[in-house]
CHARMM-style PDB file with segment names, atoms N, HN, CA, C and O in Angstrom:
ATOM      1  N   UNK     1      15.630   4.440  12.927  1.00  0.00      PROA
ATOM      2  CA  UNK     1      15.386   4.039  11.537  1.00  0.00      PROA
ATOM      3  C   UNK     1      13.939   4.360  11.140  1.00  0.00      PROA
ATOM      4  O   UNK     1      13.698   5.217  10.290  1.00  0.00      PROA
ATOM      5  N   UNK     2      12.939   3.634  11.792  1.00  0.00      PROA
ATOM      6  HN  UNK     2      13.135   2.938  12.482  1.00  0.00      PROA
ATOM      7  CA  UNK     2      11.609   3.942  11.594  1.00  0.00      PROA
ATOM      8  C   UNK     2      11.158   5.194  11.720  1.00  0.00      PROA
ATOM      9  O   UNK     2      10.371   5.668  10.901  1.00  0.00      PROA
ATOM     10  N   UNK     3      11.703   6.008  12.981  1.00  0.00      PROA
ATOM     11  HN  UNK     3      12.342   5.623  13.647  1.00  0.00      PROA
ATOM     12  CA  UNK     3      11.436   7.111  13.053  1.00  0.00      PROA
ATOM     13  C   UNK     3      11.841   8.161  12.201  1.00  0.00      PROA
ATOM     14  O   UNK     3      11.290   9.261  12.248  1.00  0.00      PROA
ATOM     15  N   UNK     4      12.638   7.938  11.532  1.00  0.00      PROA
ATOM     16  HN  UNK     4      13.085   7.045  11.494  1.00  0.00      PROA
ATOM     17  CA  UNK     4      12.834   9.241  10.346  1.00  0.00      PROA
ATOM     18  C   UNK     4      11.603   9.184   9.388  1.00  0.00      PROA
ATOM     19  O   UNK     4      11.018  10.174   8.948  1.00  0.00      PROA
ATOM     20  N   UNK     5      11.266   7.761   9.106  1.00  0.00      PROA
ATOM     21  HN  UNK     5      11.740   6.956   9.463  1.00  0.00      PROA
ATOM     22  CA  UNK     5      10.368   7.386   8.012  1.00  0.00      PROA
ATOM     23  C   UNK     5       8.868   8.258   8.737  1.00  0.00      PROA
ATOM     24  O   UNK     5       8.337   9.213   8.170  1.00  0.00      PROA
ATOM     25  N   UNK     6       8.507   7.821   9.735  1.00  0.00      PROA
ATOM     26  HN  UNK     6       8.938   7.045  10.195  1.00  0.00      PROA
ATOM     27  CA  UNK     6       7.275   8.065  10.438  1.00  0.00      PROA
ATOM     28  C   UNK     6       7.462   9.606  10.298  1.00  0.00      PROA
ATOM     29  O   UNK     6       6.505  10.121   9.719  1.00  0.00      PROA
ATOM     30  N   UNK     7       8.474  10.513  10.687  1.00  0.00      PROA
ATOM     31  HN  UNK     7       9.251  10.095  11.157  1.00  0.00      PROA
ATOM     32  CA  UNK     7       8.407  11.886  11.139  1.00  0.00      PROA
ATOM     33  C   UNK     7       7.991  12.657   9.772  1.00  0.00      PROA
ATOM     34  O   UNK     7       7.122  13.529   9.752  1.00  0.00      PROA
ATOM     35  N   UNK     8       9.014  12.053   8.166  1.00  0.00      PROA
ATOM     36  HN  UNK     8       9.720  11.344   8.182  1.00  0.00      PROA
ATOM     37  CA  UNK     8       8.523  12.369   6.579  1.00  0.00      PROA
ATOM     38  C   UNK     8       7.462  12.058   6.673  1.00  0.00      PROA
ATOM     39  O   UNK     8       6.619  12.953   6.609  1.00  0.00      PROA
ATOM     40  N   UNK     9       7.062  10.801   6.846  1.00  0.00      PROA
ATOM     41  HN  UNK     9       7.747  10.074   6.898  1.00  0.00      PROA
ATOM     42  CA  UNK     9       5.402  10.956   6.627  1.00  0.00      PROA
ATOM     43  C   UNK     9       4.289  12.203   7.074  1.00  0.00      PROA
ATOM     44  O   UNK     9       3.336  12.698   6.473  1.00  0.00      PROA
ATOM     45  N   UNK    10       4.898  12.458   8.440  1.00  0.00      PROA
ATOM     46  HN  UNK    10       5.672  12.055   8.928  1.00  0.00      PROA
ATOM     47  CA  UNK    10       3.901  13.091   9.220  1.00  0.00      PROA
ATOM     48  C   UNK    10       3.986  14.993   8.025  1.00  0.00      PROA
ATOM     49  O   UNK    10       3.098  15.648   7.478  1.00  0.00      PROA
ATOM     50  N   UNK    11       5.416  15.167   8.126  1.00  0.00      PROA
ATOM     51  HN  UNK    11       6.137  14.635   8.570  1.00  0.00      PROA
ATOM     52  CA  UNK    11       5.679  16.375   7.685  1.00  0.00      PROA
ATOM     53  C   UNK    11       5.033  16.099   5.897  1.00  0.00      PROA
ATOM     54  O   UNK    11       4.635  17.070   5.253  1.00  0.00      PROA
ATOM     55  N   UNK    12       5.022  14.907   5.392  1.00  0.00      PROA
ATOM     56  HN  UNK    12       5.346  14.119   5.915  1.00  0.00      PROA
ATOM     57  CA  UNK    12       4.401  15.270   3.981  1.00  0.00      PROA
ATOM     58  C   UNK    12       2.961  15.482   3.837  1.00  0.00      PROA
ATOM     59  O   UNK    12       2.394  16.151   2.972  1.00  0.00      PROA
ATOM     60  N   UNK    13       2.308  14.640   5.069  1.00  0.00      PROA
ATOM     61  HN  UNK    13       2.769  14.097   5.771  1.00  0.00      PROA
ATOM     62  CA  UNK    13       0.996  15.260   5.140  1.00  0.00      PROA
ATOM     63  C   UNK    13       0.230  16.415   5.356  1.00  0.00      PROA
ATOM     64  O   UNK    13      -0.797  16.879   4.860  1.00  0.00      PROA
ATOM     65  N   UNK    14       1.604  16.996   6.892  1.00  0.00      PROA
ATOM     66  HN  UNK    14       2.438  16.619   7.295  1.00  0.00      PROA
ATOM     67  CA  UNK    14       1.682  18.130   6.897  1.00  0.00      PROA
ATOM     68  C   UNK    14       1.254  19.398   6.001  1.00  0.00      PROA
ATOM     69  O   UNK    14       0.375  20.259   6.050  1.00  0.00      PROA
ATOM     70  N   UNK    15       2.774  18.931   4.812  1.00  0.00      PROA
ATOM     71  HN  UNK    15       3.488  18.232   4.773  1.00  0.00      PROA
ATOM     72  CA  UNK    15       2.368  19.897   3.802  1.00  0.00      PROA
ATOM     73  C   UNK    15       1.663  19.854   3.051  1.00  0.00      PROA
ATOM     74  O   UNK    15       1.252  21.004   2.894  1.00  0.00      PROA
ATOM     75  N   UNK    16       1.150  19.149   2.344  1.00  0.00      PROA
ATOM     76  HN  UNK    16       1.483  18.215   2.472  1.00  0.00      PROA
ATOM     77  CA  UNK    16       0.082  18.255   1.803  1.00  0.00      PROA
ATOM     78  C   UNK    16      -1.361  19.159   2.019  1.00  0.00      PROA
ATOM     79  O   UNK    16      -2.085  19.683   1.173  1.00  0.00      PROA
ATOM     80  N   UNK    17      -1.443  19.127   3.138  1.00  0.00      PROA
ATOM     81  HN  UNK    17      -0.855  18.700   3.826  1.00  0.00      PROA
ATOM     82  CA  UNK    17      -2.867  19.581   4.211  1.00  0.00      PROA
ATOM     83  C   UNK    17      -2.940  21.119   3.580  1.00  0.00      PROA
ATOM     84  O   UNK    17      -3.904  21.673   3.053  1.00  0.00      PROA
ATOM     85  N   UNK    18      -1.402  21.690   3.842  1.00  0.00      PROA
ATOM     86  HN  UNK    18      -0.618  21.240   4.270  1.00  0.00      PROA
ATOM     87  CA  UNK    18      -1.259  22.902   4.226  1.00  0.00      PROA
ATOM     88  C   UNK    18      -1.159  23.606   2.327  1.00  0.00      PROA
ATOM     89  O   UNK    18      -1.804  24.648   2.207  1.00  0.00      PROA
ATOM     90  N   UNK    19      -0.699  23.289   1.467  1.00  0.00      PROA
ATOM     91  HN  UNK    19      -0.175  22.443   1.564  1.00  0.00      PROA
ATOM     92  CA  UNK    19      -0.305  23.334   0.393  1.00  0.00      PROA
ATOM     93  C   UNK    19      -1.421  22.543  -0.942  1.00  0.00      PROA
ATOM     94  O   UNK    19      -1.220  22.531  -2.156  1.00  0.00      PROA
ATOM     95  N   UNK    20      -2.702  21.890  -0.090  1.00  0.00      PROA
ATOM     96  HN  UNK    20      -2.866  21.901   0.897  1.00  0.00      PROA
ATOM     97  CA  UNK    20      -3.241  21.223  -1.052  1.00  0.00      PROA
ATOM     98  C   UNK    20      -4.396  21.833  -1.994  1.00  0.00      PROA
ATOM     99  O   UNK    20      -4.760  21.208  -2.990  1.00  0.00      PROA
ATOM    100  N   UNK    21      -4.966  23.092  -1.639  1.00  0.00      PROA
ATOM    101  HN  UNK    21      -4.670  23.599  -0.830  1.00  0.00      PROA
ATOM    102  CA  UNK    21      -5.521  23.608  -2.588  1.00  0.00      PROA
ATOM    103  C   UNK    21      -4.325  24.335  -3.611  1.00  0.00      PROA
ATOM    104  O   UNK    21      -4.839  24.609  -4.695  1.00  0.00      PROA
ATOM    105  N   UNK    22      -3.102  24.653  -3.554  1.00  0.00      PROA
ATOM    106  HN  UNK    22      -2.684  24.430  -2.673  1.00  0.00      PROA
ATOM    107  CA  UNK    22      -2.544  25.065  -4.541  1.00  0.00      PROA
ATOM    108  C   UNK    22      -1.495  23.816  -5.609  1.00  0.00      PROA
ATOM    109  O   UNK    22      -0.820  24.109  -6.596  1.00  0.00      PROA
ATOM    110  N   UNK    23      -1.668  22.521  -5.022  1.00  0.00      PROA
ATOM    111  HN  UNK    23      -2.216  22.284  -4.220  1.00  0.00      PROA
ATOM    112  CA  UNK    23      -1.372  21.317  -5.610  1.00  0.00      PROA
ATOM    113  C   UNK    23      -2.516  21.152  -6.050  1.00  0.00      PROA
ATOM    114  O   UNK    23      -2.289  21.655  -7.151  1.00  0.00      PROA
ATOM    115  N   UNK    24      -3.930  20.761  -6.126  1.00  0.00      PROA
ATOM    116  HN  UNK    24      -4.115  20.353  -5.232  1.00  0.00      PROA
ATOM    117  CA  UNK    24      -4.676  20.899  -6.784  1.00  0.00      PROA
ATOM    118  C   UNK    24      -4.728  21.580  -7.768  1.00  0.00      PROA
ATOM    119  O   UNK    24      -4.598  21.046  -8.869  1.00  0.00      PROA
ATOM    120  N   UNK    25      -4.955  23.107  -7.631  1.00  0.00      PROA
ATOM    121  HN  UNK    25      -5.060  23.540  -6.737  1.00  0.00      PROA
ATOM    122  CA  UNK    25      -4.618  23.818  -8.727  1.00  0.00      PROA
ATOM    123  C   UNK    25      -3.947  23.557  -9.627  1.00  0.00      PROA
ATOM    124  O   UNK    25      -4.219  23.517 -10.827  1.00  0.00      PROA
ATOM    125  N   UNK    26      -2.955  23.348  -9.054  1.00  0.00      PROA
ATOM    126  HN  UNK    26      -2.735  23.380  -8.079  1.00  0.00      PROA
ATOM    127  CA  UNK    26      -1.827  23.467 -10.210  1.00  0.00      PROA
ATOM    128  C   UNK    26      -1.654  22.028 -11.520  1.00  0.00      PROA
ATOM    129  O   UNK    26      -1.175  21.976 -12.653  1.00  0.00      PROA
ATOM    130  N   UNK    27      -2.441  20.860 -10.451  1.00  0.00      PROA
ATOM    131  HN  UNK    27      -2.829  20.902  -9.531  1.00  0.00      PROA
ATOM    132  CA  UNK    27      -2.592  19.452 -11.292  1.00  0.00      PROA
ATOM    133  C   UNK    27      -3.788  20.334 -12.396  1.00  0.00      PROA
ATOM    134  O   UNK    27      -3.684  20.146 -13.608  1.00  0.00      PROA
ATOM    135  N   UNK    28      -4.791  21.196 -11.897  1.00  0.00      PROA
ATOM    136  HN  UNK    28      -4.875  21.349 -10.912  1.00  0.00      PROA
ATOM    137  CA  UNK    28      -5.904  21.008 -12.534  1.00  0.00      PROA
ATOM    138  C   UNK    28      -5.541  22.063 -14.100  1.00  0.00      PROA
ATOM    139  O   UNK    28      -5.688  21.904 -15.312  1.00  0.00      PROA
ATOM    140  N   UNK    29      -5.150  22.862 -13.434  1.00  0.00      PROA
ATOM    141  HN  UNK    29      -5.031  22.992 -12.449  1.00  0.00      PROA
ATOM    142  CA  UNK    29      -4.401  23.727 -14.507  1.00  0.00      PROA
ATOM    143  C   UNK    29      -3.567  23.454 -15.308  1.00  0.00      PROA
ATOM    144  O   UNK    29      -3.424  24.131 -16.326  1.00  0.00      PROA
ATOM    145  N   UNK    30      -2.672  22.184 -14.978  1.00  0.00      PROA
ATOM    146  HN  UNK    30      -2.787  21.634 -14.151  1.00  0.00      PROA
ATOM    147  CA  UNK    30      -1.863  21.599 -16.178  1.00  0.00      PROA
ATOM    148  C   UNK    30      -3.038  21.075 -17.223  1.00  0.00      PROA
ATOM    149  OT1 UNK    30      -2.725  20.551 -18.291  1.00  0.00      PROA
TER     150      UNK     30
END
């Protein structure tokens, strides 16, 4: 149970990390 929750977390930071200068961007550009 917990562990699905813990593993999304890990993988949203993941992408997050990996994807966050173009999420930036894209907030800043709206």
């Amino acid at each position: 149970m917990m562990n699905t929750v813990l593993v999304l977390l890990v993988v949203l930071v993941y992408l997050i990390q990996l994807s966050g200068d173009r999420i930036v961007r894209a907030v800043t550009h709206k």
